[in-house]
N, C-alpha and C positions, 0 to 999 in steps of 0.2 A: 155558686149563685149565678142565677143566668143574666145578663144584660138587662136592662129594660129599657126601651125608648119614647118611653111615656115625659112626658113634665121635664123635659130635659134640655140644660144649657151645655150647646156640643161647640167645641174647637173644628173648624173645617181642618181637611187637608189639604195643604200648602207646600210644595217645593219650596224646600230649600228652609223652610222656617217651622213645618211641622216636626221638629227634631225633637229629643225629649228635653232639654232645656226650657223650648217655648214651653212644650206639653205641662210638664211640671210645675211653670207658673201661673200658666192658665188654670189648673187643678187647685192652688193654692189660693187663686182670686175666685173660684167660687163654679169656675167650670163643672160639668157634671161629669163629660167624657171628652175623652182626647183623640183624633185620629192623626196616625200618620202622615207624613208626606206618603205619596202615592209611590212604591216598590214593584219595578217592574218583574213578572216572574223568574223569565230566563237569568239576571243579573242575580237574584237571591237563592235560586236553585246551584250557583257556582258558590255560594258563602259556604261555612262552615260553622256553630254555634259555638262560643264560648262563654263558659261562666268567667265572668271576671272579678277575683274574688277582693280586689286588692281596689277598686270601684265601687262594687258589689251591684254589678251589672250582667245582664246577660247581650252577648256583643254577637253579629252577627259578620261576618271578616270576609271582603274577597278574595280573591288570588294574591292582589295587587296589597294586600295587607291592609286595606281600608275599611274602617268598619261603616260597614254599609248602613243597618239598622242596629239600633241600641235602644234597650228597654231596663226596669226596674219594677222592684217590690210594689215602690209607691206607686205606678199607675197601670201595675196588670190588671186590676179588676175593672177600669172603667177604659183602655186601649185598644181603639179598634185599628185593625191593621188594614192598607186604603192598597189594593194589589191592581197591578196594570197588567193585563193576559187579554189575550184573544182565543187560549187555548184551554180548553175543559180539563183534562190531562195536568197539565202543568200549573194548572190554577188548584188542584186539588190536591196536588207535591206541596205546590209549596205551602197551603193551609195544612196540609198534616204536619208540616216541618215547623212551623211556627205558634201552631194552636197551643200549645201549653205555657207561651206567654203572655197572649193576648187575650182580649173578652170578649172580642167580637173580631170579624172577618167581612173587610168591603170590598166589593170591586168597583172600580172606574170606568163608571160608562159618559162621564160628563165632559171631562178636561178637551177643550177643542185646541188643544197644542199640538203644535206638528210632532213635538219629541213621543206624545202619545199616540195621536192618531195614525201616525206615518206604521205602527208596526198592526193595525188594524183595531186596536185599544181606544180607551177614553171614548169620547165623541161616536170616533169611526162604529162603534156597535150597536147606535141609536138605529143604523138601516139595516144592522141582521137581526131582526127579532128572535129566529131562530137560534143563531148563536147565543144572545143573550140568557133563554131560555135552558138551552144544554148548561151551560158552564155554572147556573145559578143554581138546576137538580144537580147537577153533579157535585155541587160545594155541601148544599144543605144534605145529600144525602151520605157526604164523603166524608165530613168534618164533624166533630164534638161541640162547636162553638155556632152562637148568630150569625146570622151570613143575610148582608146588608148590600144597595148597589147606590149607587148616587150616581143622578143624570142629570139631563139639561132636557129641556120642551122641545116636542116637535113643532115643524109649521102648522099644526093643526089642531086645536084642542082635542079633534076627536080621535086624530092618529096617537096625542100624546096619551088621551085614556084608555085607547086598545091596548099600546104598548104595558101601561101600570098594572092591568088589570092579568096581560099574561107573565106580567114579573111576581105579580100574587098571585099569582097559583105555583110557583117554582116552590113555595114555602118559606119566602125571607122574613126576615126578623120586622124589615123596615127599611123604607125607604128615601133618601136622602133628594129632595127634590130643587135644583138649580133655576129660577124662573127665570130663566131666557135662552133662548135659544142660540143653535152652535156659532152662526157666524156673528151673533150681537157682543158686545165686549162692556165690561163697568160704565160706560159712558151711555150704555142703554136703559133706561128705566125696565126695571124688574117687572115681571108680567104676575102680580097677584093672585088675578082671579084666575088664570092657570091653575096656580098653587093649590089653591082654594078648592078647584073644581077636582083635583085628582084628590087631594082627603077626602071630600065628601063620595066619591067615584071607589075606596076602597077600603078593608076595615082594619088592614094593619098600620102601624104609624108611619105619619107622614114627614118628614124632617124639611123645615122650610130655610132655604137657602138664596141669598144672592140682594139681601135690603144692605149690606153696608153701604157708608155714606150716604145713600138715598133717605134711607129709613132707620138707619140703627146708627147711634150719634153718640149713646150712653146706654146706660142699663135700663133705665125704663124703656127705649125703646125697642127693647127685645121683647118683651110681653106685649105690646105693642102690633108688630109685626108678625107674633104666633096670633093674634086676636084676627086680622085682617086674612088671614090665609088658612083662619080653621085648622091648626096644625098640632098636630099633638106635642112637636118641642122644634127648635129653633141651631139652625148651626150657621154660626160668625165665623168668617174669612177676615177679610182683611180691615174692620173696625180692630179684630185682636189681634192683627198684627200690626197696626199701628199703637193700640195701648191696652195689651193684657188686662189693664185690671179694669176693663168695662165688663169682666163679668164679677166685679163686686157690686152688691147692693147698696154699699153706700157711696159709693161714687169712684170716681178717677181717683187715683192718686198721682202727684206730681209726676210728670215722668224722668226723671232723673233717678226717682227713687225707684222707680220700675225697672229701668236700665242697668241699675247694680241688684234688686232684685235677678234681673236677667243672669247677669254676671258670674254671679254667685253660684246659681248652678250650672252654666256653662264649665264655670274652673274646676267643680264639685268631680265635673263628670267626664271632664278633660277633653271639651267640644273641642271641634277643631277650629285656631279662630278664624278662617274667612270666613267662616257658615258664622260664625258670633258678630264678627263683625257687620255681613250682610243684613242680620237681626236688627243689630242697634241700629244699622242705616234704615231701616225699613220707619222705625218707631222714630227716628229724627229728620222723616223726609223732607220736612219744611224746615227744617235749620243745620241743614249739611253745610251751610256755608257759616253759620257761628262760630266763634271760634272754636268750643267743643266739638262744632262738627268736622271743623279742619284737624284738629287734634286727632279725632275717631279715625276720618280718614286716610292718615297718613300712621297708623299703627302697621305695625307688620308681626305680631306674634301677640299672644294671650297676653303675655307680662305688660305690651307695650299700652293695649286695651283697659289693664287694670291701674296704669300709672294713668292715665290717662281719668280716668273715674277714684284716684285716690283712694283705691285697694291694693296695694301693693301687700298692706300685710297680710290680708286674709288671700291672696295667693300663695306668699311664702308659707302662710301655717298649712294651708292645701296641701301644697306639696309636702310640706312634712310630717303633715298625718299621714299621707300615700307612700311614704317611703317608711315611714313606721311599719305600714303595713304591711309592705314586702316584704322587710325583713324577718318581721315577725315570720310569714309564710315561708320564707325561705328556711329558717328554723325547721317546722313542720315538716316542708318536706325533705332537711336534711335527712331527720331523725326517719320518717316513712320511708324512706328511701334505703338508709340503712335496716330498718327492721327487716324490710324485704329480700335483704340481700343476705340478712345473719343469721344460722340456725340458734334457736332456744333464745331468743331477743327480745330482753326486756327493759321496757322506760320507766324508771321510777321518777313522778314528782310531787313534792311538796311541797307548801307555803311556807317556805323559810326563807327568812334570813338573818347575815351574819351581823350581829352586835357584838364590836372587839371587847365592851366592857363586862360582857357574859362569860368573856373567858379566859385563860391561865393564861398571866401579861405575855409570857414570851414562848408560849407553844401553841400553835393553831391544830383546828379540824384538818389542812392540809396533810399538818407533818405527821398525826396521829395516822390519817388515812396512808400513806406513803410507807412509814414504817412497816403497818401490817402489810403489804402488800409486800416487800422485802421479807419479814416475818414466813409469810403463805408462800415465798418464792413465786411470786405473781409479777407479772410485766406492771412496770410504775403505771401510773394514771395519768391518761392524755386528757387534757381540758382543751375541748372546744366552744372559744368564746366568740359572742359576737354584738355589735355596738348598734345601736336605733338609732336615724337621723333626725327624729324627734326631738327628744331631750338628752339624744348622748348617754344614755344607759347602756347599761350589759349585761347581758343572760350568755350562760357558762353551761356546757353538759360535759358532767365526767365522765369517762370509760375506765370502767376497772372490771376485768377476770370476764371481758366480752358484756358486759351489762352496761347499759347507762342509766344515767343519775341527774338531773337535773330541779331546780327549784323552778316553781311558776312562776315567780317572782323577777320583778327586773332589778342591777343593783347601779350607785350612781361611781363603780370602778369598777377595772377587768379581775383586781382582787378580791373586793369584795362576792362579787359574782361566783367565782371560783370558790371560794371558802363558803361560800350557800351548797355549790354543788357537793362539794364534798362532806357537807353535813346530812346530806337528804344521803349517801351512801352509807356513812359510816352510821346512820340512824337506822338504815333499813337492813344494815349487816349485824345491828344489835353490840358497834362497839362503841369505846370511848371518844368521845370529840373535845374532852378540854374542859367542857362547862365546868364554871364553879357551884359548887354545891350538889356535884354527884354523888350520890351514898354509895359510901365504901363496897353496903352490899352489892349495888350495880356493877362496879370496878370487881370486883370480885368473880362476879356473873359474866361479864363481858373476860375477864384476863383467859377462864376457861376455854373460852371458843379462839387463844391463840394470841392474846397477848402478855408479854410480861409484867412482873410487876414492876419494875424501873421504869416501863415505856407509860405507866397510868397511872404511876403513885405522884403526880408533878405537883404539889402543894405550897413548894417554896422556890425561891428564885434558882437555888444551889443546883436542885434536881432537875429544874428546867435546863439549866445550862450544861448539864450533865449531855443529860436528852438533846439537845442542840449539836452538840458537839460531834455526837453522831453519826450526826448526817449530815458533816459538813460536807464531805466527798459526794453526795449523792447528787447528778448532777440537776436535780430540781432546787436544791437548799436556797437560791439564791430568789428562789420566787415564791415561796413559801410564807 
């Protein structure tokens, strides 16, 4: 489905705060679409993508092992990615590199900051029309995805609508319009009838930008402000960075609640916390000196952030759903790891598990399994087990005659665990495991395929201990 920039409540891009934390809870108060902070190309053409399945993120990592840009499920279809290039070539790397997570594709011709302008980006491309024009065909005709620009006004209405008029014709989706000009800064009143006259001046969407605090105070006055500037939708800077939830319809919500709101997903997604921190300080700028705010800013790590907002536990459960998760994955790719290395290697699993009261008091699935492998003259069976940081469970995979065997199931000991695994083998090798209530026929049908009858006739205590006796010497008996 392709983008649309019709009737739309958009998140600006913002350093430092357009991360997908903010992103995601703009999304959740009612935002339509979310843009990045603004990625500059050379610094993202050095990442490398990884799926991060243990997040369930897709993370983009520099050299320096910091993840650059991080995105998710929830807001690929409405993410536009905000790129800082002055170069056609490299602005279309890195849209091909990143277009199958996003849903649209912006460039920055607006930001009048030296960190942008200084490499001839942001701002600095409002005086190469030309440039602006190549890197915009090059994108729309290089890329799968909307390819959008956001600027700021020239000194001249009529310079600024030659300029719009040959950005539509490059073919964008839409355009993102800043009302004021490069060198004026938030303390200038936003220049409307600009706005106003480039909608009316072209027939793709207009995106009106730059009423916070002036004009945008709450939610009605975003509709408001799209009314006044004839604009087909409306994008909010920093009214939503001081309280995301002005893009709910029904109003503000306290912001305390916003702030562990915030929280929430920052821990979710394992922000880093100066950027959480910087967040929270942005949304409590008039009460850094509260006590809250002395508390906020004297944190030095996630954990210190969430004592601080009396989350501590919905941290520790975070982390121990995330270590659940590893583990579990580590599993996986034990087991992948090994298929790939064993010729004729196969994983059996099933949903079992072991109930002691299912079966003969003093002979388990282990020792029946054990036996027969002594029986077969088969190497004994190695169990490897392993414990989730979650709730302390255990998941067990047997190896017997180069095959493994494992339940799906998690058990609450490393015995129990073990005696699952060994019942999904000895079920899928069609022998006896102990249950009570096997018909003779079956014991009969399994003894064929290599077991004796002493080792599966165990009905009374006498014969179990017979059986036990056994295999005192074997030197698993002792964990059986």
């Amino acid at each position: 489905m392709v983008l649309s920039f019709c009737d739309k409540l958009i998140l600006a891009p913002m350093v430092r705060v357009g991360t997908l934390p903010m992103r995601l809870l703009a999304l959740d108060y009612g935002a339509d679409i979310v843009y990045c902070e603004e990625l500059v190309d050379i610094k993202m053409l050095q990442c490398r993508r990884v799926v991060n399945e243990v997040l369930q993120t897709v993370d983009y990592i520099a050299p320096t092992e910091r993840v650059i840009f991080q995105t998710c499920d929830k807001e690929k279809d409405r993410l536009v990615f905000q790129l800082g290039t002055a170069d056609p070539e490299r602005a279309l790397a890195v849209a091909k590199f990143i277009e199958n997570d996003v849903a649209a594709i912006d460039v920055n011709m607006g930001c009048p900051k030296e960190y942008s302008t200084k490499g001839g980006m942001g701002a600095a491309l409002l005086s190469s029309p030309e440039k602006i024009e190549k890197i915009l065909k090059t994108l729309v005709n290089g890329t799968s995805k909307p390819v959008t620009c956001k600027i700021r006004i020239l000194p001249t209405l009529e310079d600024t609508i030659s300029l719009v008029r040959i950005i539509e014709r490059t073919g964008v989706a839409a355009i993102a319009v800043h009302g004021r000009k490069k060198e004026e800064r938030p303390q200038h009143p936003v220049h409307c009838d600009f706005i106003k006259a480039i909608s009316e001046a072209v027939s793709i969407p207009v995106i009106a930008n730059g009423g916070s605090q002036e004009l945008i105070r709450e939610y009605t006055d975003i509709e408001a402000f799209r009314s006044i500037t004839a604009t087909s939708s409306v994008m909010v800077a920093r009214a939503a960075m001081w309280n995301p939830s002005i893009f709910r319809k029904d109003g503000f919500l306290p912001l305390e609640d916003v702030m562990r709101d915030y929280i929430k997903h920052a821990v979710r997604y394992n922000n880093h916390y100066t950027n959480t921190k910087y967040c929270l300080c942005q949304m409590m700028r008039d009460q850094l000196e509260s006590p809250l705010g002395r508390k906020l800013h004297a944190t030095q790590s996630t954990l210190d952030i969430c004592d601080v907002f009396e989350m501590t536990s919905f941290y520790e459960s975070c982390q121990l759903s995330q270590e659940a998760r590893k583990g579990f994955l580590n599993i996986n790719e034990t087991i992948e790891a090994e298929n790939d290395n064993t010729e004729n290697y196969d994983t059996v699993q099933l949903p079992v598990k072991f109930e002691k009261k299912d079966y003969l008091p003093q002979v388990t699935p282990k020792m029946f399994l054990l036996e027969w492998c002594r029986k077969e003259k088969l190497p004994q069976p190695v169990y490897y087990t392993v414990q989730r940081s979650l709730d302390k469970f255990f998941h067990s995979v047997v190896t017997v005659d180069e095959k493994k065997f494992c339940s799906t199931l998690w058990d609450k000991s490393k015995k129990l665990a073990e005696q699952a695994a060994a019942i999904v083998c000895l079920r899928t090798l069609g022998l006896p495991e102990g249950k009570l209530g096997e018909k003779e026929s079956d014991l009969v049908r399994k003894r064929k395929r290599g077991i004796q009858d002493e080792s599966v006739k165990m009905t009374d205590s006498q014969g179990a201990d017979q059986f036990k006796k056994r295999l005192h010497h074997s030197e698993n008996v002792d964990n059986l």
